[in-house]
N, C-alpha and C positions, 0 to 999 in steps of 0.2 A: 504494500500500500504506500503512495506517495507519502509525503513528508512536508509537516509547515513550517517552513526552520522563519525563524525571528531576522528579519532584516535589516530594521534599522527602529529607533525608540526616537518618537516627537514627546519631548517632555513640555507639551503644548499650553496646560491649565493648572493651576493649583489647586485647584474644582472639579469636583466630576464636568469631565469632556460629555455633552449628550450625542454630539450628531457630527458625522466630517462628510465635506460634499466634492467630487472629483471634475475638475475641467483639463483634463489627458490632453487636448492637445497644446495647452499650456505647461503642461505637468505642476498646475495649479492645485493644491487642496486647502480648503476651508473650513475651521472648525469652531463651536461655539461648545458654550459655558456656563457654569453657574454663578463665575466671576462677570457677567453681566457684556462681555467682551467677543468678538469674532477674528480669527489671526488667520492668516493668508501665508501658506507655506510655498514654497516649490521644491516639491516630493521625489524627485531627482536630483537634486541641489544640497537636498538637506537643510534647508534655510530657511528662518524666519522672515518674511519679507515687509508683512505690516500687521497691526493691532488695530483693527476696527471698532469702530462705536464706543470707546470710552466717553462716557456719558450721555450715549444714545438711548441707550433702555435704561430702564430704572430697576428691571429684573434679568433675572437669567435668560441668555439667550435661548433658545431653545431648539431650534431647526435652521439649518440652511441650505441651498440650492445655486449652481450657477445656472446662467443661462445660456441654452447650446444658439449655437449660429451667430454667439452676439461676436461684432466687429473689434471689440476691447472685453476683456474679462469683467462680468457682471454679475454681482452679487444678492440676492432677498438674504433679509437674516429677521428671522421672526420668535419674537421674545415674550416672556410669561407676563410680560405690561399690558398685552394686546395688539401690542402694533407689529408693525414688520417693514424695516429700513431694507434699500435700495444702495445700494455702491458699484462705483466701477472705477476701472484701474486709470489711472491719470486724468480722470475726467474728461478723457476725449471725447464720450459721448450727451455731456454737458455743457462744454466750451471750460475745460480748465483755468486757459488765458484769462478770462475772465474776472477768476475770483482768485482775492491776495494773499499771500503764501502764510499770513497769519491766520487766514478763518478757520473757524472752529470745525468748520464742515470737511476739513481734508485732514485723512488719516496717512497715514507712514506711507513713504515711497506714490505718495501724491492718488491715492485710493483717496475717492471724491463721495460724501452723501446726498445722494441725488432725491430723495424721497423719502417720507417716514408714511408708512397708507396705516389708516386708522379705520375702526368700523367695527370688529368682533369687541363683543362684549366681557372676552375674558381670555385667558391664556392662549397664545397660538401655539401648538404643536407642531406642523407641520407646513413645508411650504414648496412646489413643484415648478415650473415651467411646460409649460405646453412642446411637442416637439419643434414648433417655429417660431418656438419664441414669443407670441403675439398675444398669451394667456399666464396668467402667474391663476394657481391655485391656493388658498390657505384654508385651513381647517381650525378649529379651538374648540376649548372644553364649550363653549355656549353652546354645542350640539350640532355647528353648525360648517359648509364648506364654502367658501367663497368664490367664485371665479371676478377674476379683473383683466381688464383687456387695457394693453400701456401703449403710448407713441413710443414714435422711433430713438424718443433721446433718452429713455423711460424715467421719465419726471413726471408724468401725466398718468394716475394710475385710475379707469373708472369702473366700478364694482355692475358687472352685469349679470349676473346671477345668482343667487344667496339660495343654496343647496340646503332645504331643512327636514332630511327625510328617513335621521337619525333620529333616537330617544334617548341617548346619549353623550357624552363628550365623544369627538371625533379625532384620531388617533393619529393619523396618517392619509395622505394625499398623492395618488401617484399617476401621472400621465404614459400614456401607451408612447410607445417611444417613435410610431409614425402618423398616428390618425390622431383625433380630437377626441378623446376617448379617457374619460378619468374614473380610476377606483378609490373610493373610500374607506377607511377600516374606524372598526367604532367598540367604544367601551358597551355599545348595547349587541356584540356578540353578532354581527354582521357586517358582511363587505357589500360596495354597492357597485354599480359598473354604472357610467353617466355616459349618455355619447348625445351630439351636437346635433341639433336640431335640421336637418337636410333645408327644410322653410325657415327659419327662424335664425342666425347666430348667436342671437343671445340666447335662445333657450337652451336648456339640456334636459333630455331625459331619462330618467333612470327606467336603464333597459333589464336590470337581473339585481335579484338580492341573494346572494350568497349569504349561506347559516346555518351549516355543517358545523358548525363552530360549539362549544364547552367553554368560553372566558372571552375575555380581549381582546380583538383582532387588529394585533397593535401593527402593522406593516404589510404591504403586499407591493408586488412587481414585477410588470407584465415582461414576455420571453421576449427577448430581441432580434426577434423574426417575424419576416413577412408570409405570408402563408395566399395564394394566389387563388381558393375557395372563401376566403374572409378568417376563417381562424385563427383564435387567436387564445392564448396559457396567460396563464396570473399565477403566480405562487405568493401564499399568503403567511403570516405567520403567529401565533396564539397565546393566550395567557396556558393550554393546556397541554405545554409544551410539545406542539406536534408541528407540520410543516406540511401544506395542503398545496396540491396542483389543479386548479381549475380551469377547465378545457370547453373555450365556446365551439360549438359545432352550426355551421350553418346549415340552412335546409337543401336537400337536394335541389339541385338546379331547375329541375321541372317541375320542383312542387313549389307554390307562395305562400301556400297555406301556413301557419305555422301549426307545430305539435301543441294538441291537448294539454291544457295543464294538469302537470305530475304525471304524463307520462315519460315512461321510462326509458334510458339508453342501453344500449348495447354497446361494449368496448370492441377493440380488434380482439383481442384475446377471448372475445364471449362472456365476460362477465356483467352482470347485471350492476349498472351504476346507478343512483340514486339522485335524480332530476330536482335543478333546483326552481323552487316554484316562486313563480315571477305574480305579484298583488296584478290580479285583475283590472284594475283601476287605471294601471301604466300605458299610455298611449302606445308603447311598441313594446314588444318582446325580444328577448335574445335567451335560446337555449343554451347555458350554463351547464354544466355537469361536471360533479368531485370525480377528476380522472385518478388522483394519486393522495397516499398519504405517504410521504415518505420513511425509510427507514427510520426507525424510532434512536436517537442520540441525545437529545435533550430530558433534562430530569427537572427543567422549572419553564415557568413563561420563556419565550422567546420574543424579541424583542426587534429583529433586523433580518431583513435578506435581501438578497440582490443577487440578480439572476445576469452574468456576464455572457459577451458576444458570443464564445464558444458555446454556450450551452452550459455549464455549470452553476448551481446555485449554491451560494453564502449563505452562512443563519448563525447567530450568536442568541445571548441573552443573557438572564439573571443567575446561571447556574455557573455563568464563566465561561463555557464554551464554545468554541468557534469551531462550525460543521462544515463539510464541501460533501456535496451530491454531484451525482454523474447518472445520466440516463442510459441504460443499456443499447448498445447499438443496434442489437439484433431483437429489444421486445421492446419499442415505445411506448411510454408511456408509465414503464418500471423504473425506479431508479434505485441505488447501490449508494454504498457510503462511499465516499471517495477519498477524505483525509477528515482527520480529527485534533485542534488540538486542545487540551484541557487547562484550567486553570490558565487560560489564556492572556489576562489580566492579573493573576495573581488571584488573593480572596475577594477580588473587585467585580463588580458586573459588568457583563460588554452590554454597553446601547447601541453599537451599531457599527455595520461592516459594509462595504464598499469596495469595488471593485477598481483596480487603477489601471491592469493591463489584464492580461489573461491570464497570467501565473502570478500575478501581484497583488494584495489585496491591504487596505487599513481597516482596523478594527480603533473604535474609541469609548472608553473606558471612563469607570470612576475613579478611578486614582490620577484620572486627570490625565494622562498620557496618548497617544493615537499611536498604534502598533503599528507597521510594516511586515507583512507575511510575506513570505514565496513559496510556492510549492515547488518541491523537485522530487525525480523520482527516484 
């Protein structure tokens, strides 16, 4: 079995580290804190490059996300205040020239605050980007998920849809990584899948409620593959320490009809799967079904995964554990353990792991630190 040797130690926070977010082709990582702060590495460098938001939030930072496609590396960072700041690197995308080398608004190495968006009523959790950029998602305990749609210089942030179809705090926010397509994870023990209104761009509708679920469905994220019938995988992850594969099936090509609700699917292997049943009430349908539970390695909540380009998925959480799965070549849809390593923080919790290359991963920790892994065989 491969091997997750320790590669290099970001001694990033003096605070539990909650969340680190990757922009590869900068070899950018970004991590936040409960010291109230966001720091901007380059993770091939090894280097500290800037300390964002001192005195931006008033609370811990909580999530953060770059944003792909942008022209200059661009930051959300959403904090337990309720709000969630806006950054980008030298403020090219604001007119840096502009503004004088003493304002309060430019952090280390000329990282500029473009924005503070306000609006949730209570802690943000979570914060995503659309895959073109033209959507920021944010979630928080009010139960609730946001979408906001920015201009090009993203100083302009306007809230077009307010997602209320939780009974919970909402955990986690994640964009499909090619269509307009968001899943939600929630403390009331379901994921939701949203996708963009064909008539409408502001609208979204919630197409599937997944809730196979026993606790928390603190994290999910979709496969990073295109699938040419519409298919598309979510792997999700729980307070009941398990790690679920959700597999949408489209309808055959010559039928429009959709399936009966709660009827059943059939896998390639023949095994009867167990249909996830979509509220009558929802303008449009999408067949869902739990394709996978993966092999069992966690002994507590799980808190993180992240599914990289190869096809491999990540999962940490509160037991300390940092897990790698591998789907078998020859039975889809099965997966196998693929590396393990334990006490991967020490007696500390992992909040979260991320993927930097295909053999490379960070893991960010309570002891304040953001790991470096590699696997080798």
């Amino acid at each position: 079995m491969p091997q997750i040797k320790l590669e290099h130690k970001f001694a990033a926070h003096k605070f539990a580290c909650w969340a680190v977010a990757v922009e590869k082709e900068s070899h950018l990582m970004a991590t936040v804190s409960a010291d109230k702060t966001c720091k901007v590495f380059d993770y091939r460098e090894k280097e500290l490059l800037a300390t964002l938001g001192d005195g931006t939030h008033s609370k811990s930072t909580r999530c953060v996300a770059f944003k792909p496609h942008s022209e200059f590396p661009t930051l959300a960072v959403g904090s337990f205040d309720a709000t969630v700041s806006i950054w980008c690197m030298d403020g090219a995308e604001a007119g840096a020239d502009d503004v004088s080398e003493s304002s309060e608004i430019i952090g280390e190495n000329g990282w500029e605050l473009l924005a503070v968006i306000e609006g949730h009523e209570n802690e943000v959790k979570a914060v995503d980007w659309s895959c073109d950029g033209k959507y920021l998602a944010t979630c928080s305990r009010d139960k609730s998920a946001w979408i906001w749609e920015t201009d090009e210089s993203n100083e302009e942030f306007e809230c077009i849809n307010v997602i209320q179809e939780h009974e919970q705090d909402v955990k986690n926010v994640k964009w499909h990584p090619f269509e307009n397509v968001l899943a939600t994870s929630s403390y009331d023990e379901t994921c939701r899948v949203f996708r963009q209104d064909d008539y409408d761009d502001d609208d979204w509708l919630c197409v599937a409620k997944l809730d196979q679920f026993d606790g928390t469905v603190w994290c999910s994220d979709f496969e990073k593959k295109s699938y040419k019938d519409g298919t598309m995988r979510l792997v999700t992850c729980c307070d009941d320490a398990k790690v679920r594969v959700f597999r949408k099936i489209p309808p055959p090509a010559s039928q429009n009809e959709q399936k009966q609700e709660g009827e059943a699917e059939i896998s390639s292997e023949g095994h009867l799967q167990k249909p996830v049943i979509v509220p009558s009430s929802l303008k449009e349908e999408e067949n869902w079904v739990l394709e996978s539970v993966l092999p069992p390695v966690h002994n507590r909540a799980v808190y993180s995964v992240d599914w990289n380009e190869n096809g491999l998925i990540a999962s940490c959480g509160s037991d300390g554990i940092l897990a790698i799965y591998k789907e078998k070549s020859d039975r889809p849809g099965q997966w196998e353990v693929y590396a393990t390593k334990y006490l991967a923080h020490g007696v500390c919790e992992v909040n979260c792991v991320k993927w930097c290359s295909s053999t490379e991963l960070l893991t960010a920790g309570d002891d304040g630190n953001v790991l470096m892994w590699k696997i080798e065989d």
